[in-house]
Backbone as CSV, one residue per row, in Angstrom:
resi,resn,N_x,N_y,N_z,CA_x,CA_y,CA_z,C_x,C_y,C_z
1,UNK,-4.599,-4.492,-1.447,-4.081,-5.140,-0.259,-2.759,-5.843,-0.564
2,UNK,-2.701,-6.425,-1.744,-1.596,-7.226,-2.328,-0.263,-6.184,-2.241
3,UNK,-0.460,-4.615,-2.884,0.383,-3.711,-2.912,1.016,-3.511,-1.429
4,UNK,-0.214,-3.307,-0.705,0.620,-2.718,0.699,1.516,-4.153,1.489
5,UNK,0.857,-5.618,1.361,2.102,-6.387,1.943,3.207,-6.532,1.072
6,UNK,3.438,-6.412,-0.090,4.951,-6.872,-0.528,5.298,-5.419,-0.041
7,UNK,4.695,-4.110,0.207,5.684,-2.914,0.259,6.165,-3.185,1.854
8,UNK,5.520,-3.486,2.306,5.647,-4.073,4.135,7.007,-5.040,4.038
9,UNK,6.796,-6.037,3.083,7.798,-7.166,3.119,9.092,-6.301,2.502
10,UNK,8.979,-5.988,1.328,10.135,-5.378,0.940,10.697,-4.313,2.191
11,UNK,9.648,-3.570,2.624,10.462,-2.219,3.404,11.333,-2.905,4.614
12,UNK,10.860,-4.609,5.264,11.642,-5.396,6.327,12.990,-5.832,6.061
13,UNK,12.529,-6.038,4.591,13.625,-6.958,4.190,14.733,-5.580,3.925
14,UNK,14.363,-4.347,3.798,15.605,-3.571,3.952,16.031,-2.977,5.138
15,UNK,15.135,-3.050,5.784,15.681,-2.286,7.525,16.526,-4.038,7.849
16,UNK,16.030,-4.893,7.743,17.091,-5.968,8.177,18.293,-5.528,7.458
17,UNK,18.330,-5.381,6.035,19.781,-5.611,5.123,20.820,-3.876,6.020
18,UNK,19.489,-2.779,6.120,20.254,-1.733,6.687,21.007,-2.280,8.186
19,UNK,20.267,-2.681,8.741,20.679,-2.927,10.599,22.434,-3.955,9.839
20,UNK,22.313,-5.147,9.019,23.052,-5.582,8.867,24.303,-5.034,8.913
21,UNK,24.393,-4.451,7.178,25.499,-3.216,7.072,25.790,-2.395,8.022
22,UNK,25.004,-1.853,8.684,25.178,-0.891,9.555,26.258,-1.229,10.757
23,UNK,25.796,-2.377,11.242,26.450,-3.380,12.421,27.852,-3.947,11.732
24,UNK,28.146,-4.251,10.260,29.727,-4.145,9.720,30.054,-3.394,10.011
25,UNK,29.571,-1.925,9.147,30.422,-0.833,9.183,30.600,-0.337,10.828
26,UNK,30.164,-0.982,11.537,30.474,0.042,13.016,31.678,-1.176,13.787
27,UNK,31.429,-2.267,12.969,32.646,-3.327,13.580,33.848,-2.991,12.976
28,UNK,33.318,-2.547,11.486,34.863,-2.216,10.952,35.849,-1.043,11.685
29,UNK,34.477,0.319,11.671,35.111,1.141,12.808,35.753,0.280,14.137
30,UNK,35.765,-0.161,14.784,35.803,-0.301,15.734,37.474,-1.268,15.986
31,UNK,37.805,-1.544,14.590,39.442,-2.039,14.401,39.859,-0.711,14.832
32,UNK,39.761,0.458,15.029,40.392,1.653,14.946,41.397,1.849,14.254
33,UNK,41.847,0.975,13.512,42.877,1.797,11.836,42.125,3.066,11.390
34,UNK,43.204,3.699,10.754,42.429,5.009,9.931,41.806,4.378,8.888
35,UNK,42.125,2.975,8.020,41.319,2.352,7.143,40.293,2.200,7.376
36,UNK,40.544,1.560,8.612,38.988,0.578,8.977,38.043,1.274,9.732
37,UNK,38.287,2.906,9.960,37.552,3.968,10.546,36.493,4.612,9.297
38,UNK,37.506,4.527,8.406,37.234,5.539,7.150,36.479,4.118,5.962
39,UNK,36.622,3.344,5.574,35.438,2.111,5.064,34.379,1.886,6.063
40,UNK,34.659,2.075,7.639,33.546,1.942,8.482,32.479,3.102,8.223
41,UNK,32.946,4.316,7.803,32.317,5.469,7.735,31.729,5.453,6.252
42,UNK,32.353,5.054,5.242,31.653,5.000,4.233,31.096,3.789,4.221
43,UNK,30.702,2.627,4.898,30.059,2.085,4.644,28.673,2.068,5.455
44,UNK,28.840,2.976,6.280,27.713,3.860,7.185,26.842,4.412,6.195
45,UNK,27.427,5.241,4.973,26.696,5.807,4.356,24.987,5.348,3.920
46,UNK,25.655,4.118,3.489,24.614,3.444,2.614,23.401,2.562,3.546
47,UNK,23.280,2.277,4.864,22.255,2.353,5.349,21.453,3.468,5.957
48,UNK,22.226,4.673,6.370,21.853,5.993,6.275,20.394,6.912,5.005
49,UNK,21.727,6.561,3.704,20.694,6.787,2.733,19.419,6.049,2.318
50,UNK,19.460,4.809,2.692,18.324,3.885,2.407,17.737,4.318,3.386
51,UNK,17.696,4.244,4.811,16.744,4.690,5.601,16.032,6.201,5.345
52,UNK,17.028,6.936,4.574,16.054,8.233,4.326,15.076,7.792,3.047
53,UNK,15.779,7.382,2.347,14.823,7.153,0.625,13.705,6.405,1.285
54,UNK,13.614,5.171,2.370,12.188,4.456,2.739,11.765,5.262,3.624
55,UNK,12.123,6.479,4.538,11.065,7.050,5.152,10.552,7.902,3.631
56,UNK,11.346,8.621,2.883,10.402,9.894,2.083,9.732,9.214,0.865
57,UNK,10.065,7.693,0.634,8.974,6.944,0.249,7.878,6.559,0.676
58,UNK,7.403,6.226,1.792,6.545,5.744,2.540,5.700,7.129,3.020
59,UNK,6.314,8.363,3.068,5.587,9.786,3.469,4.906,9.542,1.745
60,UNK,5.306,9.940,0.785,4.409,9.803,-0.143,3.884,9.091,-0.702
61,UNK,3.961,7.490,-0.242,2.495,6.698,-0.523,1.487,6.887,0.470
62,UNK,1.728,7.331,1.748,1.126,7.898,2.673,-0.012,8.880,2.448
63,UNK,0.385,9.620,1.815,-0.115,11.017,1.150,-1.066,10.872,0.034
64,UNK,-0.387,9.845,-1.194,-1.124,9.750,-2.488,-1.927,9.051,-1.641
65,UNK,-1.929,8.126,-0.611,-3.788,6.851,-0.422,-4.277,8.279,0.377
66,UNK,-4.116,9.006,1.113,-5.088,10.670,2.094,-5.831,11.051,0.978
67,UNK,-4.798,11.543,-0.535,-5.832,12.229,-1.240,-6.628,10.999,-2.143
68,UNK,-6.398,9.799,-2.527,-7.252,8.650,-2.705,-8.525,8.746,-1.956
69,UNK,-7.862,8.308,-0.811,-9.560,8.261,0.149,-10.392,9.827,-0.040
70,UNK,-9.472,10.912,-0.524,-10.387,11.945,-0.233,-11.622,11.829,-1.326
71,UNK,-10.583,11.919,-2.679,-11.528,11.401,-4.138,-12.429,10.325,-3.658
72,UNK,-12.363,9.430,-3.267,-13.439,8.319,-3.183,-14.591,8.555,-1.909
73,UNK,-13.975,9.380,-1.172,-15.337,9.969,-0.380,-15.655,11.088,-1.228
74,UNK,-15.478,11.551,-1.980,-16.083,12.676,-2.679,-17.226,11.678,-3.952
75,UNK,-16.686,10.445,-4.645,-16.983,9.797,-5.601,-16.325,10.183,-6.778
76,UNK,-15.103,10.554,-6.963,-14.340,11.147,-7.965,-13.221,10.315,-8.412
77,UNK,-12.828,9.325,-8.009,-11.756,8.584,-8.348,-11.893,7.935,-9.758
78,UNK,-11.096,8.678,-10.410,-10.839,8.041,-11.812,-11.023,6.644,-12.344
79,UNK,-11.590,6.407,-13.047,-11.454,5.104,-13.478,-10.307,4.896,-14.757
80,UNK,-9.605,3.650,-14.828,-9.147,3.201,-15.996,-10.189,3.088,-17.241
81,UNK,-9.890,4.418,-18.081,-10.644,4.426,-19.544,-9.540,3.863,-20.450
82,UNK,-8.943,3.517,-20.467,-8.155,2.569,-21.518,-8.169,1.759,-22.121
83,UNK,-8.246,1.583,-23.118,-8.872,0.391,-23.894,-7.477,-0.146,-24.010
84,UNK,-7.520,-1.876,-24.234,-6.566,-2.868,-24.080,-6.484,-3.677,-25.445
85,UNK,-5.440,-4.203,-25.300,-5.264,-5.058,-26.728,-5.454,-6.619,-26.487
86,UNK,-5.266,-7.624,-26.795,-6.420,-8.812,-26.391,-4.994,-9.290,-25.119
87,UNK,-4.040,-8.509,-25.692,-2.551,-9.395,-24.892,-2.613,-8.321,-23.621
88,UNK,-3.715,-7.508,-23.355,-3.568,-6.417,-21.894,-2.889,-5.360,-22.069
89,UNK,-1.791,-5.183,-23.447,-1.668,-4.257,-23.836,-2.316,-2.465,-24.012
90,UNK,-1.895,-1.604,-23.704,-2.511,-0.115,-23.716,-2.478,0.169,-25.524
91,UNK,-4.038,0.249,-25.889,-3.528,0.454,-27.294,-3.617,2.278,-27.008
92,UNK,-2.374,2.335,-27.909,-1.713,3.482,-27.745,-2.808,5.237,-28.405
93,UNK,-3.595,4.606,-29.161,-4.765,5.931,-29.337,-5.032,5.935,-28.520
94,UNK,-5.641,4.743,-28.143,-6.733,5.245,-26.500,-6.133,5.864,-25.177
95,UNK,-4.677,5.342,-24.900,-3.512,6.168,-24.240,-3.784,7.745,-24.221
96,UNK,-3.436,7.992,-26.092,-3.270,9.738,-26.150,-4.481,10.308,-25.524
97,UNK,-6.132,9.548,-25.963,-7.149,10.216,-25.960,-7.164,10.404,-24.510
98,UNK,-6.727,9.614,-23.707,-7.425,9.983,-22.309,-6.350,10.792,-22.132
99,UNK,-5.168,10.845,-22.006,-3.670,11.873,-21.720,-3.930,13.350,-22.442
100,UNK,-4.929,13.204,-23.361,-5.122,14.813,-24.211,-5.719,15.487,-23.331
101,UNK,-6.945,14.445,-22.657,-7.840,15.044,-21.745,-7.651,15.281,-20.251
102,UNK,-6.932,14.606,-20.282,-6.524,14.795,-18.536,-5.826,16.282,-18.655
103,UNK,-5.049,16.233,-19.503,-3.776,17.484,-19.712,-4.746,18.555,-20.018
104,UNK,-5.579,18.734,-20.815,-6.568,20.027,-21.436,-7.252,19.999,-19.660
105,UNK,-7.799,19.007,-19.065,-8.215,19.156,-17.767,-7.321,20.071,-16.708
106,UNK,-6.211,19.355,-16.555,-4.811,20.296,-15.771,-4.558,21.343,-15.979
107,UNK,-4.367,21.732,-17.595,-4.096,23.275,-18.085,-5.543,23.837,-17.722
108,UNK,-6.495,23.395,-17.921,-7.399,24.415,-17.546,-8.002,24.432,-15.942
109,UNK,-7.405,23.441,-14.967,-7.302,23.774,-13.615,-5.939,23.501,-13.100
110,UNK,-5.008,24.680,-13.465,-3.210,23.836,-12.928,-3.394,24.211,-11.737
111,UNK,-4.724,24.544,-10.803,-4.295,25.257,-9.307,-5.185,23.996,-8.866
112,UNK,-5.731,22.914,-8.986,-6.293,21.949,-8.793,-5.747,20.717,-8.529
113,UNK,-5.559,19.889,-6.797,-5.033,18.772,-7.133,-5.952,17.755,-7.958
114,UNK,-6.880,17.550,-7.863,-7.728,16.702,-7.941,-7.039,16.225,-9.695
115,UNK,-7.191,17.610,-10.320,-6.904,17.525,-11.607,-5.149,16.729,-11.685
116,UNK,-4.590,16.955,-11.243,-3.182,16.489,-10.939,-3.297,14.915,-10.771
117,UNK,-4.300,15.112,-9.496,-4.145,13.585,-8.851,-4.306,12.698,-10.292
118,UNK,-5.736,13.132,-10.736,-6.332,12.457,-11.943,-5.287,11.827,-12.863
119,UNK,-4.417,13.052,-13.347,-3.538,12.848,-14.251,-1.946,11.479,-14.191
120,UNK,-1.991,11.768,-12.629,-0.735,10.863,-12.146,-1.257,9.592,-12.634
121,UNK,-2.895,8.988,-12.135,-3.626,8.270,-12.107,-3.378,7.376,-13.615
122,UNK,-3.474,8.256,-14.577,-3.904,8.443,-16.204,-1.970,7.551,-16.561
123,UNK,-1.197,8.318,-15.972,0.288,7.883,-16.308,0.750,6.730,-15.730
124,UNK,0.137,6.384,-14.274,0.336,5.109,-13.863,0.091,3.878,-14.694
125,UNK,-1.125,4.540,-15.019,-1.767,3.263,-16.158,-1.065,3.031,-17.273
126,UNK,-0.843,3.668,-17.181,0.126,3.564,-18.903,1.607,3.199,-18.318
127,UNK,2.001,2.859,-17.373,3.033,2.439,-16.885,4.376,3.992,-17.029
128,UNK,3.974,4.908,-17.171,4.489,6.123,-17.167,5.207,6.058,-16.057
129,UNK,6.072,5.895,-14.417,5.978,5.751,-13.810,6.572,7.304,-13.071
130,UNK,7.618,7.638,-14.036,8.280,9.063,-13.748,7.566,10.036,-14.012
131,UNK,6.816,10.008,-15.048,5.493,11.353,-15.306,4.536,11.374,-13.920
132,UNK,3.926,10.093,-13.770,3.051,9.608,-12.481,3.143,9.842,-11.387
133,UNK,4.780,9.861,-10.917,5.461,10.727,-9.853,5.185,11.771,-9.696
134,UNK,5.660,12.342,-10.967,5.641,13.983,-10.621,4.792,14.468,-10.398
135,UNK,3.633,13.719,-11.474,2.316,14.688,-11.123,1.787,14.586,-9.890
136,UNK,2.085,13.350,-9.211,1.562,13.174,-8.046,1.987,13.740,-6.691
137,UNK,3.412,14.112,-6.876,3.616,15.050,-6.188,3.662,16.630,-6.233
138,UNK,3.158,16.851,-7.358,2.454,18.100,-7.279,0.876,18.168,-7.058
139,UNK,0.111,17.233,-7.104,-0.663,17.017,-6.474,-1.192,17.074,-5.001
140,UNK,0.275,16.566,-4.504,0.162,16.656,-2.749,0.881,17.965,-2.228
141,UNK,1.342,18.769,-3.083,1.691,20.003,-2.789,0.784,20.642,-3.220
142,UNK,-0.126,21.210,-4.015,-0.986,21.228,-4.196,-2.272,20.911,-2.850
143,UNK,-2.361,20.099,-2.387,-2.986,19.198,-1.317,-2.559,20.055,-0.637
144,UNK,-1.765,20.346,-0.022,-0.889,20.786,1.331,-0.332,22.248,1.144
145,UNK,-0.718,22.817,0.590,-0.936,23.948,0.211,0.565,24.432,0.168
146,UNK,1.783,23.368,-0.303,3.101,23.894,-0.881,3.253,24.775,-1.950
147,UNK,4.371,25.822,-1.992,4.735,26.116,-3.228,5.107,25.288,-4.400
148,UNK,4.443,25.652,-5.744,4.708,24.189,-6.520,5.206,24.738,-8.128
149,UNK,6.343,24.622,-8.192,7.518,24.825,-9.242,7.059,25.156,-10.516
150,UNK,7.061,25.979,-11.027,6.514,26.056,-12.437,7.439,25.221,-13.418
151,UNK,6.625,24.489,-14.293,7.614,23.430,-15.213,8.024,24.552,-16.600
């Protein structure tokens, strides 16, 4: 619950900062210089792009909690097997052992999200955050019955 309000708060606090910029850059246009047309236009850019990066962010946390709830109505949702160091630390054998197994799991179902999901699951924990991605969105392609890239 904690996750979804700061992502709520953060996602406000950027549609405000976008509407902001946005409302410069259309005042700057609106000097009608070719300067102040052309900084109005590039400074258009950049609430443009933020509004796309928080919608195709928000489509895939969207997606990873669909196939969440699916695992947990099934009773399949992974647990954290990681053993910790007294400071909360990931001690790093116990890391590989579960990452050997998730991966021997994947290679031997790569047409499986579940196995995917699992694995994103496995990298989150370990603070992996770019491995965790990926797998997770091959997971939801996978899910959604996308074509999904051979690595």
């Amino acid at each position: 619950m904690r996750a979804k309000i700061t992502y709520f708060l953060t996602a406000a606090v950027l549609v405000v900062f976008f509407v902001l910029v946005g409302g410069r850059a259309v005042a700057i246009m609106q000097l009608g210089t070719p300067l102040g047309i052309g900084l109005g236009l590039a400074a258009l850019i950049i609430p443009l792009i933020g509004v796309w990066f928080l919608w195709k962010n928000t489509q895939f946390v969207r997606k990873a909690n669909k196939l969440a709830a699916l695992l947990d109505s099934e009773g399949a949702l992974p647990v954290d097997e990681l053993r910790r160091t007294p400071s909360g630390r990931i001690d790093r054998d116990s890391a590989d052992e579960v990452f050997a197994k998730r991966r021997a799991e994947t290679e031997d179902s790569p047409g499986d999200w579940r196995c995917w999901f699992r694995l994103a699951i496995a990298y989150q924990d370990a603070r992996d955050t770019p491995r965790a991605r990926k797998a997770m969105q091959r997971a939801i392609a996978l899910h959604d019955g996308k074509p999904v890239p051979t690595a």
